[in-house]
PDB file of N, CA, C and O in Angstrom:
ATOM      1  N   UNK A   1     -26.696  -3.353   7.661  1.00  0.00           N
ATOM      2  CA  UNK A   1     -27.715  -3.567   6.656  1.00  0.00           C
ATOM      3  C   UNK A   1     -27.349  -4.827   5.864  1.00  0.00           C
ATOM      4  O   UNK A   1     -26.361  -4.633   5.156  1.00  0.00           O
ATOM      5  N   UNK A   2     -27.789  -5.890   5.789  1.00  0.00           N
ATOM      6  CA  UNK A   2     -27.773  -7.178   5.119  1.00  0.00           C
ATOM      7  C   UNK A   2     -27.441  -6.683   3.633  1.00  0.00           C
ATOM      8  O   UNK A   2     -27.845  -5.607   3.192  1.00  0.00           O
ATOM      9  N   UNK A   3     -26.652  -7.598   2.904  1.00  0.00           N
ATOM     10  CA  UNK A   3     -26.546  -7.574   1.676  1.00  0.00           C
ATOM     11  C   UNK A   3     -25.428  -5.939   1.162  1.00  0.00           C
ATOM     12  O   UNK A   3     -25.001  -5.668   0.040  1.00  0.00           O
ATOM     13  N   UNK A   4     -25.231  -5.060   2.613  1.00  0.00           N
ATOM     14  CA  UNK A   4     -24.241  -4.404   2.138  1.00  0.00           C
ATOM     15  C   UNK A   4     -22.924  -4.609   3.033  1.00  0.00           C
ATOM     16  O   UNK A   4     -22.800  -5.106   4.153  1.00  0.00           O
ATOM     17  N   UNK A   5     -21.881  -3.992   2.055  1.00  0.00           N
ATOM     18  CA  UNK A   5     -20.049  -4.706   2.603  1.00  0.00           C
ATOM     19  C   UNK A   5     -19.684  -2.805   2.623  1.00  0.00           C
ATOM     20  O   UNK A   5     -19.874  -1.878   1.835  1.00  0.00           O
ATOM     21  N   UNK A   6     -19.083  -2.958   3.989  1.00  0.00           N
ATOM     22  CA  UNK A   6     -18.612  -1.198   3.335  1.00  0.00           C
ATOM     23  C   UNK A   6     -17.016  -1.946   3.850  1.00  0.00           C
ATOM     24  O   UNK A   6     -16.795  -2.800   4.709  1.00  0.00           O
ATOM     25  N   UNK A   7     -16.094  -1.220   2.933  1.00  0.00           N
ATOM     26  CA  UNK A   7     -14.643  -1.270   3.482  1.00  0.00           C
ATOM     27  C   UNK A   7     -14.160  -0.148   3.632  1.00  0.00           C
ATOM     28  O   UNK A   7     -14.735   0.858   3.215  1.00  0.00           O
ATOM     29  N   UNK A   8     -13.180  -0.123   4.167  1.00  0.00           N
ATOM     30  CA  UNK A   8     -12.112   1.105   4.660  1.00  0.00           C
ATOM     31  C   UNK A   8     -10.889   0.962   4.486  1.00  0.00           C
ATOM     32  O   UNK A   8     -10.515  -0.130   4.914  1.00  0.00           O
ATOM     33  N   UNK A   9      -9.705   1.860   3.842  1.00  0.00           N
ATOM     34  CA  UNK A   9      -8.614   1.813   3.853  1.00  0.00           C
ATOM     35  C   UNK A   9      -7.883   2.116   5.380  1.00  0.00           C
ATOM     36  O   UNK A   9      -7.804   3.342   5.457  1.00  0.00           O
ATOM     37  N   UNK A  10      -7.602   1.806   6.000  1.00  0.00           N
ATOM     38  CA  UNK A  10      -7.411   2.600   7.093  1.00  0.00           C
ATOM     39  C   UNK A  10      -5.307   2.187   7.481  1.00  0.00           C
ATOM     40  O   UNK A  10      -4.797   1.067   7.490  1.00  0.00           O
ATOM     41  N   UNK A  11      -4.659   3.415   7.714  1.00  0.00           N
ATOM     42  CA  UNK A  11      -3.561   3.796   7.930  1.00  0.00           C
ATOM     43  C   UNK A  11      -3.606   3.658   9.278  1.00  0.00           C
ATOM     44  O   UNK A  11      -4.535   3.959  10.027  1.00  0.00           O
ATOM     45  N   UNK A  12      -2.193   3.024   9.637  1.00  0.00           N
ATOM     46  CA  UNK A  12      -2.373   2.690  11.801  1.00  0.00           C
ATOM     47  C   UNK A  12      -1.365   3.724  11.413  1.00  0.00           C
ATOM     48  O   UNK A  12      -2.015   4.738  11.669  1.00  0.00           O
ATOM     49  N   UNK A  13      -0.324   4.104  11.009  1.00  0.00           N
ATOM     50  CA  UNK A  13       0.333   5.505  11.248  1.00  0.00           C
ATOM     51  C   UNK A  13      -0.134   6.633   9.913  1.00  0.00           C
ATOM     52  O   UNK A  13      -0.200   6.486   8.692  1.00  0.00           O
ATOM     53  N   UNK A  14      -0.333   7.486  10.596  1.00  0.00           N
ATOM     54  CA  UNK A  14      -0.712   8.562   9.672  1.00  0.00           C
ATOM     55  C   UNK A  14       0.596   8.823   9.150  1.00  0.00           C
ATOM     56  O   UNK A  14       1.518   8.842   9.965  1.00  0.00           O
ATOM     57  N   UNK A  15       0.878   9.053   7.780  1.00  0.00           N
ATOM     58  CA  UNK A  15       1.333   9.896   7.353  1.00  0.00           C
ATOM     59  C   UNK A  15       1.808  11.378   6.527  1.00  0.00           C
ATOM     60  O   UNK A  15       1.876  11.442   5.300  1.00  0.00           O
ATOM     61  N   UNK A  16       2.067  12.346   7.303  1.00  0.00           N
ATOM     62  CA  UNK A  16       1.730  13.645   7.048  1.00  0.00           C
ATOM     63  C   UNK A  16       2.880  13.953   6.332  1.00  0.00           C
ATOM     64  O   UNK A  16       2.576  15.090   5.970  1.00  0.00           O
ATOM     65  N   UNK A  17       3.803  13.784   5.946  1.00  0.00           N
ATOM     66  CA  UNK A  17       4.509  14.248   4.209  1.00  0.00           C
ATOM     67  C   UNK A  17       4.205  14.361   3.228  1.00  0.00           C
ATOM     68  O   UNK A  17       4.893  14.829   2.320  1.00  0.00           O
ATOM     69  N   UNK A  18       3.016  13.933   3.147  1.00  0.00           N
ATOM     70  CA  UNK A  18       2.029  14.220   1.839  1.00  0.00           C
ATOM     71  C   UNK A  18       0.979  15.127   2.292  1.00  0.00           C
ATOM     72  O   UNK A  18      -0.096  14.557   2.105  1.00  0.00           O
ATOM     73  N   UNK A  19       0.811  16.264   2.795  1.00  0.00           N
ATOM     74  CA  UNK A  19       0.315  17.084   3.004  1.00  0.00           C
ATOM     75  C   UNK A  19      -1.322  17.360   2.269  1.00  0.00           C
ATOM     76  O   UNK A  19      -2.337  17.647   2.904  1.00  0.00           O
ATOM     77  N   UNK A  20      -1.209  17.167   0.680  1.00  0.00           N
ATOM     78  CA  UNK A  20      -1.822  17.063  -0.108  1.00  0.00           C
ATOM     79  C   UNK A  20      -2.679  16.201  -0.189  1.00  0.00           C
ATOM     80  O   UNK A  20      -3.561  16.511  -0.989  1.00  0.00           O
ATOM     81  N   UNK A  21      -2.904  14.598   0.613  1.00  0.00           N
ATOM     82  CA  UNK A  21      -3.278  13.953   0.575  1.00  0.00           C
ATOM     83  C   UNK A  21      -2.817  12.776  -0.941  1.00  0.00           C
ATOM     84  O   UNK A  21      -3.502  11.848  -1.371  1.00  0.00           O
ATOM     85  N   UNK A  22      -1.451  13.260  -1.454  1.00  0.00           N
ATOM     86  CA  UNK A  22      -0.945  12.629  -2.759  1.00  0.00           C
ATOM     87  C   UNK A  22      -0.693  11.100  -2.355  1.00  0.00           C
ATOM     88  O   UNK A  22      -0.781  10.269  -3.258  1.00  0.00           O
ATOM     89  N   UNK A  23      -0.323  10.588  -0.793  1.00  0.00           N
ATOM     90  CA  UNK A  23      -0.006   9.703  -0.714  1.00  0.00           C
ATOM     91  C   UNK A  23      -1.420   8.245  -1.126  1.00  0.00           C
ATOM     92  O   UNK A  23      -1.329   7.028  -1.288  1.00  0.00           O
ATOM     93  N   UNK A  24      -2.324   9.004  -1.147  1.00  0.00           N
ATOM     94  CA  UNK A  24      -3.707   7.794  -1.314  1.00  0.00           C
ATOM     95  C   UNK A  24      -4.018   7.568  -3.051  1.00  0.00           C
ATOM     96  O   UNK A  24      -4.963   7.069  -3.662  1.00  0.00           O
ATOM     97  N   UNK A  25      -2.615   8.255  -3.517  1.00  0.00           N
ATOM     98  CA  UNK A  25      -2.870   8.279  -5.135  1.00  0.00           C
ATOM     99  C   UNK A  25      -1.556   7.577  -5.970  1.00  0.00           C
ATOM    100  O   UNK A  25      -1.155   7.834  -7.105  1.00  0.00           O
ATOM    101  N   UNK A  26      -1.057   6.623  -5.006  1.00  0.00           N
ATOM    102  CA  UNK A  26       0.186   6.038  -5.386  1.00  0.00           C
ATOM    103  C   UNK A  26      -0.076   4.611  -5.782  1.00  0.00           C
ATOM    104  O   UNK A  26      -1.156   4.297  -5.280  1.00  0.00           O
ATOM    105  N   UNK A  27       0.384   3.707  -6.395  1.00  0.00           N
ATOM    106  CA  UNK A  27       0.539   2.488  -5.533  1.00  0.00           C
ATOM    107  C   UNK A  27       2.041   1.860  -5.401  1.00  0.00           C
ATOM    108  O   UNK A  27       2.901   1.848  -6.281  1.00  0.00           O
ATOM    109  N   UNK A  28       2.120   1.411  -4.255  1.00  0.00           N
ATOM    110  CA  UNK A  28       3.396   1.101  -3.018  1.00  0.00           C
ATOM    111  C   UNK A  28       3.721  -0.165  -3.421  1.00  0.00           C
ATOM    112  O   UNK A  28       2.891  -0.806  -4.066  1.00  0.00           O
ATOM    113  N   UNK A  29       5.213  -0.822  -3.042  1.00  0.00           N
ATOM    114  CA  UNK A  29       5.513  -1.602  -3.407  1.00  0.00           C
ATOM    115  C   UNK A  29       5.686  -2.135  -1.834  1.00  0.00           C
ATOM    116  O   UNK A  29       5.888  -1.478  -0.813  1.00  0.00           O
ATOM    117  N   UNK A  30       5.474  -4.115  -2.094  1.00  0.00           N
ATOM    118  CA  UNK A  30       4.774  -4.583  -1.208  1.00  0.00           C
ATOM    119  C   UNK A  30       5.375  -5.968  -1.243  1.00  0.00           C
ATOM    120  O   UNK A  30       5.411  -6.380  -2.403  1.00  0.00           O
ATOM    121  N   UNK A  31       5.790  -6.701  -0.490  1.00  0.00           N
ATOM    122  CA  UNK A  31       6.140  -7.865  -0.211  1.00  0.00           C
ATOM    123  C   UNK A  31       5.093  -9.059  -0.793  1.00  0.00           C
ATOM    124  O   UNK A  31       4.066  -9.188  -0.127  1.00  0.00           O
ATOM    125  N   UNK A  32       5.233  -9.866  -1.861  1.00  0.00           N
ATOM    126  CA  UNK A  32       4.183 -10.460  -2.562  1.00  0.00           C
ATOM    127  C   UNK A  32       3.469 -11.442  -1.557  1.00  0.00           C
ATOM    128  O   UNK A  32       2.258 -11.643  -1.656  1.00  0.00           O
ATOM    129  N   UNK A  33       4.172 -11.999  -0.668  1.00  0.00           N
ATOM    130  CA  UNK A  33       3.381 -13.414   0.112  1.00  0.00           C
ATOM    131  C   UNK A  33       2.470 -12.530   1.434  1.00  0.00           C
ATOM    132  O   UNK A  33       1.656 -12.967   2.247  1.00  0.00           O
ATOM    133  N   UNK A  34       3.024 -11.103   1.218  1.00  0.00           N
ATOM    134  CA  UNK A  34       2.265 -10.161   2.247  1.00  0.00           C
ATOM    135  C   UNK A  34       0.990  -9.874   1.490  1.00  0.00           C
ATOM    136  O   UNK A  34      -0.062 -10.176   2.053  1.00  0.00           O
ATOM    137  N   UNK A  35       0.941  -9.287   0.189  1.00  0.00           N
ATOM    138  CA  UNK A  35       0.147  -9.473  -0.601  1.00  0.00           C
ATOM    139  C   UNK A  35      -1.205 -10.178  -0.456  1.00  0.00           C
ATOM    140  O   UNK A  35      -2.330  -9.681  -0.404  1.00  0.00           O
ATOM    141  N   UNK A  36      -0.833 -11.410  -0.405  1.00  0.00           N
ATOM    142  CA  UNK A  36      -1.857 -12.688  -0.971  1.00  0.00           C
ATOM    143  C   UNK A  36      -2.087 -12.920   1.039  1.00  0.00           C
ATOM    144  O   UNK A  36      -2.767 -13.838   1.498  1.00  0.00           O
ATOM    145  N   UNK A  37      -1.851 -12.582   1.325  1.00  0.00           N
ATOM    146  CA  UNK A  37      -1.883 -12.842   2.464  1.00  0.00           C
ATOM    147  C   UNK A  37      -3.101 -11.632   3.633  1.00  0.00           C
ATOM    148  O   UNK A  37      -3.972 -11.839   4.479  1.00  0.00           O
ATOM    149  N   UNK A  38      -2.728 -10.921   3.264  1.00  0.00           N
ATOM    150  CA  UNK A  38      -3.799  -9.501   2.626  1.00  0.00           C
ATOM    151  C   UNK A  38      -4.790  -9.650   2.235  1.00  0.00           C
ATOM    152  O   UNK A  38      -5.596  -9.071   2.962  1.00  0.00           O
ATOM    153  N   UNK A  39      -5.434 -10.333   1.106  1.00  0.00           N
ATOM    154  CA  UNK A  39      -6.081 -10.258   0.321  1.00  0.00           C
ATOM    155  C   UNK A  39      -7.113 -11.599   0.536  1.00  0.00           C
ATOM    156  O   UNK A  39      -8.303 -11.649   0.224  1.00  0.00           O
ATOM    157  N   UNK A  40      -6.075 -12.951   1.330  1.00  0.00           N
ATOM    158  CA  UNK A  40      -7.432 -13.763   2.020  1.00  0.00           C
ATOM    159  C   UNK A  40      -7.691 -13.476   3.459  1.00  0.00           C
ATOM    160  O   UNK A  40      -8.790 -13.722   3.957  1.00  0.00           O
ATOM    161  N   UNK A  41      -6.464 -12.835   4.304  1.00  0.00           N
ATOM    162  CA  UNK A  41      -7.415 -12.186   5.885  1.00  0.00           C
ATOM    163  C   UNK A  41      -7.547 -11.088   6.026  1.00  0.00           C
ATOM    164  O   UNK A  41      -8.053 -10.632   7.051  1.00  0.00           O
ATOM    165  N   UNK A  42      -7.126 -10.339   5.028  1.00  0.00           N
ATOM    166  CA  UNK A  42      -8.025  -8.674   5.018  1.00  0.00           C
ATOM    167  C   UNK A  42      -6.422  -8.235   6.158  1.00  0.00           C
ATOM    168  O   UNK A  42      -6.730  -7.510   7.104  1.00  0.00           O
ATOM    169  N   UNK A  43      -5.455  -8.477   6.115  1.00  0.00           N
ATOM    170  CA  UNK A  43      -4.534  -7.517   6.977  1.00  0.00           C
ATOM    171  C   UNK A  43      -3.840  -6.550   6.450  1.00  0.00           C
ATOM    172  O   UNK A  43      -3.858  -6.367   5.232  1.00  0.00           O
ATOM    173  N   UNK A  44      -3.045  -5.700   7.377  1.00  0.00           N
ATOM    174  CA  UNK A  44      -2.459  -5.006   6.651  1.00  0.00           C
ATOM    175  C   UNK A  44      -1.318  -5.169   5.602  1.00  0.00           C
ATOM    176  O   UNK A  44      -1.007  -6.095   4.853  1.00  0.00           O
ATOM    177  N   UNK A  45      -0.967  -4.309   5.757  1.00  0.00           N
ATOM    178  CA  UNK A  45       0.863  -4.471   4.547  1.00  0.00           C
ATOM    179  C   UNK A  45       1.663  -3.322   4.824  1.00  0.00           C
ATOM    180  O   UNK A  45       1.238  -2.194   5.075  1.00  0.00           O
ATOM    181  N   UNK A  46       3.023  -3.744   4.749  1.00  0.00           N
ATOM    182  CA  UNK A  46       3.684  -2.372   5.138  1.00  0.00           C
ATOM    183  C   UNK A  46       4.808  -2.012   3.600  1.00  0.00           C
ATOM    184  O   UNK A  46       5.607  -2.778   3.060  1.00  0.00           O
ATOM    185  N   UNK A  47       4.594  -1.133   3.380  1.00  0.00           N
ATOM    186  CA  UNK A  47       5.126  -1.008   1.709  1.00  0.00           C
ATOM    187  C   UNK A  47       6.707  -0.441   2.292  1.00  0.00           C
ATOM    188  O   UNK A  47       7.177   0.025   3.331  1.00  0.00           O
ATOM    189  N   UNK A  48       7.147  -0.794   0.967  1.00  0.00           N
ATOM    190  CA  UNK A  48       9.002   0.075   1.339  1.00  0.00           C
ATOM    191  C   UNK A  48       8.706   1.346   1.833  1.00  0.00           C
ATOM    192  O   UNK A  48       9.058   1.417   3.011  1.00  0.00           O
ATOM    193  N   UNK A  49       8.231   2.328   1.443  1.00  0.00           N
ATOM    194  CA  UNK A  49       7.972   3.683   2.082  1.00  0.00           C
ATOM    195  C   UNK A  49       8.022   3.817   3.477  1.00  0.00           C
ATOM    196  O   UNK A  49       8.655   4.706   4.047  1.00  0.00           O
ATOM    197  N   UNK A  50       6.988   2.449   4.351  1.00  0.00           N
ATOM    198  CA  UNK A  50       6.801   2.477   5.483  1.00  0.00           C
ATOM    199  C   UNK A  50       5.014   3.043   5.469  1.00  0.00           C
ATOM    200  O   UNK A  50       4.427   3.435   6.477  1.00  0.00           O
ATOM    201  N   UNK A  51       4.337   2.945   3.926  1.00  0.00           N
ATOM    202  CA  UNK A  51       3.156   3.064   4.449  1.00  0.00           C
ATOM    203  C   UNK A  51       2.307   1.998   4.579  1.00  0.00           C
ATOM    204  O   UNK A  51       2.544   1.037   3.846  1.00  0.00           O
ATOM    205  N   UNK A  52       1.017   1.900   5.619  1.00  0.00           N
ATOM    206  CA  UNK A  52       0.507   0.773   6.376  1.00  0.00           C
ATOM    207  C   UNK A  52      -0.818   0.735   6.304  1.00  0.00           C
ATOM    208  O   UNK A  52      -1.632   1.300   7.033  1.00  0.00           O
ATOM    209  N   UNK A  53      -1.052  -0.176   5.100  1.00  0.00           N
ATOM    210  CA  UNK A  53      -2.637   0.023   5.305  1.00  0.00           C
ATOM    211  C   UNK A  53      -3.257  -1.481   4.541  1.00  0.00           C
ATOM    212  O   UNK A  53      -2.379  -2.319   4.334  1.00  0.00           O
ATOM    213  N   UNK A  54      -4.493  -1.814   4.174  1.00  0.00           N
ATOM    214  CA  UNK A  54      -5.214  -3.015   3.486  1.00  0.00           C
ATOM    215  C   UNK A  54      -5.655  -2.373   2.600  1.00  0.00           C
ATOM    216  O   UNK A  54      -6.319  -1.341   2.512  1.00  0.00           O
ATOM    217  N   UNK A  55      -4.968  -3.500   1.528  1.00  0.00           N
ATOM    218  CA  UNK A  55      -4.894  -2.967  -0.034  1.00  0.00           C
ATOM    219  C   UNK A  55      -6.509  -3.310  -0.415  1.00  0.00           C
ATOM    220  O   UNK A  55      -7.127  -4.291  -0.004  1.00  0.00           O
ATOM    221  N   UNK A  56      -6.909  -2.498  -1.096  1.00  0.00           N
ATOM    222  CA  UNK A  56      -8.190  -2.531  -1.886  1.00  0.00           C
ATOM    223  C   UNK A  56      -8.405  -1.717  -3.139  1.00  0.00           C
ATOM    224  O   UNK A  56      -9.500  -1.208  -3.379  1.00  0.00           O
ATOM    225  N   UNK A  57      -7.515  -1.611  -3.823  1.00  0.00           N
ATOM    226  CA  UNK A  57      -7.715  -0.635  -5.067  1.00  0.00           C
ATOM    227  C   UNK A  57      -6.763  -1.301  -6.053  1.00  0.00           C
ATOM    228  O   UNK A  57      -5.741  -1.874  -5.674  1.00  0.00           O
ATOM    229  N   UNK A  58      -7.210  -1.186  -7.612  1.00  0.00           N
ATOM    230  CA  UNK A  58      -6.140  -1.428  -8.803  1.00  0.00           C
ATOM    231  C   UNK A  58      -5.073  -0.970  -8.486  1.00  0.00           C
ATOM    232  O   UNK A  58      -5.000   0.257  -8.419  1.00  0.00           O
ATOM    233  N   UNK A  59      -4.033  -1.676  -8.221  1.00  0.00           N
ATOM    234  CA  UNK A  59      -2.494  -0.228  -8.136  1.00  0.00           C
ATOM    235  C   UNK A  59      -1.779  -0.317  -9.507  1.00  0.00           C
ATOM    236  O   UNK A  59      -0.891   0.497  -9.761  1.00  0.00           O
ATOM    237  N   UNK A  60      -2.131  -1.282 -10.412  1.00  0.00           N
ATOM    238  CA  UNK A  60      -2.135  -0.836 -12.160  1.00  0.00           C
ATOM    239  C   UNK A  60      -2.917   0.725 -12.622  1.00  0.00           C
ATOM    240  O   UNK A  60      -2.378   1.504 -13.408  1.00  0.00           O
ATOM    241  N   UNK A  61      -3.863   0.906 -12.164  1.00  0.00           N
ATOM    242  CA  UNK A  61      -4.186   2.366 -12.221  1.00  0.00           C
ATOM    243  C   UNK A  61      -3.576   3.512 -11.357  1.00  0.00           C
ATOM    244  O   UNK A  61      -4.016   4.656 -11.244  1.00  0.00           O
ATOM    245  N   UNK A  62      -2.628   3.046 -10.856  1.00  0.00           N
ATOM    246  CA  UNK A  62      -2.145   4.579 -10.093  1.00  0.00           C
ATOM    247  C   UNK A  62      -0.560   4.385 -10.368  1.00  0.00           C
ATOM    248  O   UNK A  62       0.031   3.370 -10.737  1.00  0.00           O
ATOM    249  N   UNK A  63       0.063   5.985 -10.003  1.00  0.00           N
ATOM    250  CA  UNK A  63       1.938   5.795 -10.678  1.00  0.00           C
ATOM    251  C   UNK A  63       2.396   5.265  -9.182  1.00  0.00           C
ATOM    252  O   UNK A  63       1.790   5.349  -8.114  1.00  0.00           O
ATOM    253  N   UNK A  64       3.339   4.842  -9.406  1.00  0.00           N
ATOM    254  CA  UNK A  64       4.252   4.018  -8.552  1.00  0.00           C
ATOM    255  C   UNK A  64       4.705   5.202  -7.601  1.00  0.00           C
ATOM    256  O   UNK A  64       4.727   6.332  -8.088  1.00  0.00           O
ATOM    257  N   UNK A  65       5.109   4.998  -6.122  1.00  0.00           N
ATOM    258  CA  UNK A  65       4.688   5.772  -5.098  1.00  0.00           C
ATOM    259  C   UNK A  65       6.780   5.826  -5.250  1.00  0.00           C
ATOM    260  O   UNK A  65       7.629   4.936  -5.289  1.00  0.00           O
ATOM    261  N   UNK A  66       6.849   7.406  -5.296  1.00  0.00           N
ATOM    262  CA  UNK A  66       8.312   7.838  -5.919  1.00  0.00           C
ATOM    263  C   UNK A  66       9.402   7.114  -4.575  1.00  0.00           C
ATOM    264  O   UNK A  66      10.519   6.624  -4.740  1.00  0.00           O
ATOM    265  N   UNK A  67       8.533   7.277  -3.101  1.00  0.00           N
ATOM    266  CA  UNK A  67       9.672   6.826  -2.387  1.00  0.00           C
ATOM    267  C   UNK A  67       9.955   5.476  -2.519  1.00  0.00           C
ATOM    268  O   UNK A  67      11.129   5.138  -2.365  1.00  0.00           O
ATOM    269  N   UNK A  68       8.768   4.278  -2.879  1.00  0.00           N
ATOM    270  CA  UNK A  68       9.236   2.640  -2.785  1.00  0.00           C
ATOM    271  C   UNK A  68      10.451   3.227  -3.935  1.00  0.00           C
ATOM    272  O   UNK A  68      11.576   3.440  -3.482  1.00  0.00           O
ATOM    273  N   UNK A  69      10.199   3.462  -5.340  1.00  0.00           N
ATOM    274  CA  UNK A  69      10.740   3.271  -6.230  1.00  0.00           C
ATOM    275  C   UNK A  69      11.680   3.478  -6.062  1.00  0.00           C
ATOM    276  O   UNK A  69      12.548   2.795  -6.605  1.00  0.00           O
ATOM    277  N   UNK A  70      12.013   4.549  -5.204  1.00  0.00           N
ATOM    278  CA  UNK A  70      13.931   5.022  -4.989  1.00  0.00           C
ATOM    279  C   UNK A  70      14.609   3.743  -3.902  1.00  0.00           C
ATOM    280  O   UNK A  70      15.720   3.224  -3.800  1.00  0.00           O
ATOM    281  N   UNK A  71      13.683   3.627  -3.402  1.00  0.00           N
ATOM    282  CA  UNK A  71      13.965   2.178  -2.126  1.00  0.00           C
ATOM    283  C   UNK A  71      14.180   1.074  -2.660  1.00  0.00           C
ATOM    284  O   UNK A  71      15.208   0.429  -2.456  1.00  0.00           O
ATOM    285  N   UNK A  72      12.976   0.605  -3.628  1.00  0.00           N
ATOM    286  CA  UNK A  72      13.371  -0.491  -4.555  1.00  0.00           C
ATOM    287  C   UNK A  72      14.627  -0.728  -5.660  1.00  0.00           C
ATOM    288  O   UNK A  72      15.202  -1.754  -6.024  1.00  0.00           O
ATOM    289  N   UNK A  73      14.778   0.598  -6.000  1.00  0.00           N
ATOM    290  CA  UNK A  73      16.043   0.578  -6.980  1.00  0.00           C
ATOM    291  C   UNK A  73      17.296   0.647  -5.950  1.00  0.00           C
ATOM    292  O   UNK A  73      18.349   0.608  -6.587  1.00  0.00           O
ATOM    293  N   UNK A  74      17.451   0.717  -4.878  1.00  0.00           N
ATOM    294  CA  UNK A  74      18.645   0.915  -4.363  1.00  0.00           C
ATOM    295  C   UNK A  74      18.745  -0.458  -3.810  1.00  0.00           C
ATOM    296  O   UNK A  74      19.893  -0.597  -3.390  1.00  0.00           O
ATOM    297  N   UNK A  75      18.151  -1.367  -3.654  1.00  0.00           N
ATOM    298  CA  UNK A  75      18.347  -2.643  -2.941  1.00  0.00           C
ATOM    299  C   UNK A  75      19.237  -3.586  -4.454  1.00  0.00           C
ATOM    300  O   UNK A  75      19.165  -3.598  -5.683  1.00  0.00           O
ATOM    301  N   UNK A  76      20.043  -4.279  -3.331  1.00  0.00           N
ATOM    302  CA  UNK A  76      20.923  -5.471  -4.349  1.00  0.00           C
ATOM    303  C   UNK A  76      19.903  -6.006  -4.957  1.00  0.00           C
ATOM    304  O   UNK A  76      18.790  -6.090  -4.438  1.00  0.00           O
ATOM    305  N   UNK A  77      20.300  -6.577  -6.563  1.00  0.00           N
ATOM    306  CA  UNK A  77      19.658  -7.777  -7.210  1.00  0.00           C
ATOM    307  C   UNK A  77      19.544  -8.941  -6.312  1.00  0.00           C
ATOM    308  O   UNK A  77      20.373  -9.322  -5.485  1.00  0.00           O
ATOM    309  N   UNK A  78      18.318  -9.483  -6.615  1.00  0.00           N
ATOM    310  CA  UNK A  78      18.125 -10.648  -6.288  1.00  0.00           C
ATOM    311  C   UNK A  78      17.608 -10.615  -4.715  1.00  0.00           C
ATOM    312  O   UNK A  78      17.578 -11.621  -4.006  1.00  0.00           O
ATOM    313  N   UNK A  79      17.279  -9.531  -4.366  1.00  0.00           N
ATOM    314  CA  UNK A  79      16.496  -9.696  -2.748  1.00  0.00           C
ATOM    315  C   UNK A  79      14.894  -9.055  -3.165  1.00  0.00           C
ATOM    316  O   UNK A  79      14.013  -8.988  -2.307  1.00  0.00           O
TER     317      UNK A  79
END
């Protein structure tokens, strides 16, 4: 239909540890030049967690996804 855009989040691996569907209520931490990179060819991203999908949502509105955060805090300064 002209004049409409539909998008999709779409996951190439499912992940079922979130049973709840909690994992689509996070936001993931993400390699920044993956980011911007994302965001002008529409690809995916693979967050510390290991989840895989094209970002399209505020992730200022959602809590920080508990596994990057334990991933992110355990890596040396400065990487």
């Amino acid at each position: 239909m002209p004049g409409t855009d539909i998008r999709q989040d779409a996951d190439v691996r499912p992940d079922l540890s979130f049973g709840d569907g909690d994992h689509e209520r996070f936001a993931h931490y993400v390699d920044k030049d993956k980011i911007v990179d994302s965001a002008v060819n529409g690809t995916a991203v693979v967050a510390l967690c290991g989840k895989v999908w094209v970002p399209s949502r505020d992730p200022k509105k959602f809590p920080v996804c508990p596994d990057c955060q334990r991933i992110y805090e355990s890596l040396p300064e400065g990487d």
